[in-house]
C-alpha angles and dihedrals in degrees: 000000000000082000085297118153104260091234087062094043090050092044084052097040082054100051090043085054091050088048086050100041085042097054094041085058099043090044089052103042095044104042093092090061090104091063100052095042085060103068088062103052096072114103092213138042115260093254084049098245091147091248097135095240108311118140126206 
């Protein structure tokens, strides 16, 4: 690739994978944040008691 050694363009092909592989699970595993966030922006409890949020 672009007259490179092949050892230099796999070890390149391999850290562009893991950058790949790495963005796609964080993505995944972090896209929900916004939900759960959610639950701790209220200034007061779900029945109004004035608890700022918190659930028991």
């Amino acid at each position: 690739m672009f007259g490179l050694p092949m050892s230099t363009t796999v070890i390149m092909g391999v850290v562009m994978g893991f950058w790949v592989v790495y963005t796609l699970v964080f993505y995944l595993s972090t896209r929900r944040w916004v939900v759960e966030d959610a639950d701790y922006d209220d200034a007061t409890s779900v029945d109004g008691s004035g608890e700022g949020g918190v659930r028991r």
